[in-house]
C-alpha positions as CSV (number, residue, x, y, z in Angstrom):
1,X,118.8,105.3,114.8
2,X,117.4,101.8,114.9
3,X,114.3,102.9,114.7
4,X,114.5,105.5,111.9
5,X,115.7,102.3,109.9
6,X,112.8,100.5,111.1
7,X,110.0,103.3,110.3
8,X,111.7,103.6,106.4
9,X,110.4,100.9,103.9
10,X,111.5,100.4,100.4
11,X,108.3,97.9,100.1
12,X,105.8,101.0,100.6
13,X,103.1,100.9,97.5
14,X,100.5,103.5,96.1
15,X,97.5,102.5,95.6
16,X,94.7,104.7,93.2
17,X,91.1,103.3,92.3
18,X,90.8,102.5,88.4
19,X,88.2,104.9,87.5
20,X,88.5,104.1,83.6
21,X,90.5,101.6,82.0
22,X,91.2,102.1,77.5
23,X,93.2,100.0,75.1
24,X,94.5,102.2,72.1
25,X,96.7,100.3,69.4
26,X,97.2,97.3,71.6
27,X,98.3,99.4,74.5
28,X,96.5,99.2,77.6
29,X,96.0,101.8,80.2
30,X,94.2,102.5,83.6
31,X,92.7,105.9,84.3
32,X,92.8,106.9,88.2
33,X,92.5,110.8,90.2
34,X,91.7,113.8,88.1
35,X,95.2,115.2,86.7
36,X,94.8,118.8,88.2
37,X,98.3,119.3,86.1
38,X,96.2,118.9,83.0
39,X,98.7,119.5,79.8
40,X,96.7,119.5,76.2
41,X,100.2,117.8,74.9
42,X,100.2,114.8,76.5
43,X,97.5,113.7,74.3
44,X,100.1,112.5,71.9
45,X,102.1,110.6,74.0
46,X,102.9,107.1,72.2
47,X,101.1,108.5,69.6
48,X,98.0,107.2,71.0
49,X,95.1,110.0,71.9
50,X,95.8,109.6,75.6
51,X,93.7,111.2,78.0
52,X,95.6,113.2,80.1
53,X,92.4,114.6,82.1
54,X,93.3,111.7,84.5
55,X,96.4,110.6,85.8
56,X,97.2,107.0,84.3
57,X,99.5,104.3,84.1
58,X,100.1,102.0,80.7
59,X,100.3,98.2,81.9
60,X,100.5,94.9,79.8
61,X,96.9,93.7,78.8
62,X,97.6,90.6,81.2
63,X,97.1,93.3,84.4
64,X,94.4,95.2,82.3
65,X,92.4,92.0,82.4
66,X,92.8,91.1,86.0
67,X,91.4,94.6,87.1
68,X,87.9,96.3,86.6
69,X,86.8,99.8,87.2
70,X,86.8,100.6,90.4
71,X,89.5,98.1,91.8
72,X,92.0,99.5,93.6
73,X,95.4,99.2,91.8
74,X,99.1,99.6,93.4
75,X,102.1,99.8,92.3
């Protein structure tokens, strides 16, 4: 049992490469893996035209500055 416990992490992180990064209305967002659940109405999420070919993540423009295309970003 101890070592069930052991093997079980609540710090465990996913990590995706930034392979596009947009700001849209003072919004920022990175772009990672191709969204294979591609869905034409998430487009208007926020209201901003959103790219929902990719999978992406909105972060504060702080973050947005610290990463470039291609970094690997967790979270």
């Amino acid at each position: 049992m101890v070592l069930y416990l052991l093997g079980c992490s609540k710090d465990k992180q996913l990590c995706d490469t930034i392979q596009n990064k947009e700001e849209s209305s003072g919004v920022y967002y990175f772009y990672f893996r191709t969204n294979y659940y591609n869905n034409p109405q998430m487009n208007q999420i926020g209201g901003a035209g959103i790219n929902s070919q990719f999978a992406s993540g909105k972060v504060s423009e702080e973050v947005y500055n610290q990463y470039d295309i291609g970094d690997q970003y967790c979270y």
